[in-house]
C-alpha positions, 0 to 999 in steps of 0.5 A: 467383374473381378474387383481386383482388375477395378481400375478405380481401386487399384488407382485409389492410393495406399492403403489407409490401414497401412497408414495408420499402423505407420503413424501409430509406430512412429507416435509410439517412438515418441519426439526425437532426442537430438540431443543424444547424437549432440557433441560434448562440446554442444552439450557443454554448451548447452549447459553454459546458456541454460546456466546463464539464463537462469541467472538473467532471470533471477538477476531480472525478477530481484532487480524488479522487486528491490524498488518494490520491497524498499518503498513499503519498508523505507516508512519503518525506518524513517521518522516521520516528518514534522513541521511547525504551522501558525494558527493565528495571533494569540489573541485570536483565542479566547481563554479556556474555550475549545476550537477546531482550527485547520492547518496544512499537512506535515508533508502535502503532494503538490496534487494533494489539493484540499486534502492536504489540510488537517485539523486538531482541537485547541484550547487556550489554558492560559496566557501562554499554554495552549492545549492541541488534541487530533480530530481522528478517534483513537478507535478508528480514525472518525472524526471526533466532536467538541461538546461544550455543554457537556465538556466532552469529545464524542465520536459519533462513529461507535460511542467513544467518548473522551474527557475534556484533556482527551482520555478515554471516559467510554467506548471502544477507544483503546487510548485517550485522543493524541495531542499536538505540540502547541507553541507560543512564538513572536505572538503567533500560535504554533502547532508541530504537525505529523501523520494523521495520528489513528489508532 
């Protein structure tokens, strides 16, 4: 039988060859430009939106970066806050001996909970004069302790050690321990609070 009167493949369709070389054409041809048949005004038009929304989205993204940039810049310029809290009657101290006293936080959130105390080291040098040195090392911000039989502070963090009036006697610390502004009112002993002083 001759293959060209086979029912079976003279009914099997176009020819695949055929079909590829098309798609291949058109792939060739690439995307069609809709927008060289456009009229001016709808190229103008177009123009107009793609203008527009840039804008938006520049406007947008400043408008939610301006809350961000302020609250990391604002503390710069702000002074930072102070508040005098009582530590106790006068007489509570004994003359020329050195205690930690613990007292709230300048500035405390109300979610803060214990973490909202501060403490300083506070030495009665009179009757009336009191000396208030930070607990955080000048290094690094450990904790620093109060050695009475050596008359020294002593961080146990890197060596640094202070004097008794908290300059720096040895170790890393690039400066002497910060003190507190310490008052006598009404008989109670009063210390000026701020940020934890570190470094």
């Amino acid at each position: 039988m001759n293959p060209k009167d086979d029912p079976k493949k003279s009914n099997s369709g176009p020819d695949p060859s055929a079909q590829e070389t098309e798609g291949s054409a058109d792939a060739k041809d690439g995307p069609r430009d809709d927008t060289k048949n456009a009229s001016p005004a709808d190229q103008q038009r177009r123009k107009f939106l793609s203008k527009v929304s840039i804008t938006l989205g520049v406007v947008g993204g400043a408008a939610l970066s301006v809350p961000g940039v302020v609250f990391v810049v604002a503390p710069i310029f702000r002074d930072p806050p102070t508040e005098w809290r009582s530590l106790g009657k006068i007489a509570a101290f004994e003359l020329g001996a050195t205690v930690s006293v613990v007292f709230v936080d300048a500035s405390p959130l109300p979610w803060a909970g214990i973490s909202a105390k501060s403490a300083a080291w506070l030495r009665r040098t009179g009757e009336q004069e009191f000396m208030a040195f930070s607990v955080n090392c000048a290094h690094l911000g450990c904790p620093v302790r109060w050695v009475e039989t050596a008359r020294l502070f002593m961080c146990p963090c890197h060596g640094g050690v202070y004097y008794e009036d908290g300059r720096v006697a040895a170790g890393p610390p690039p400066h002497g321990l910060t003190q507190y502004p310490v008052r006598v009112r009404d008989g109670e002993v009063e210390i000026s609070t701020q940020p934890i002083p570190i470094g």
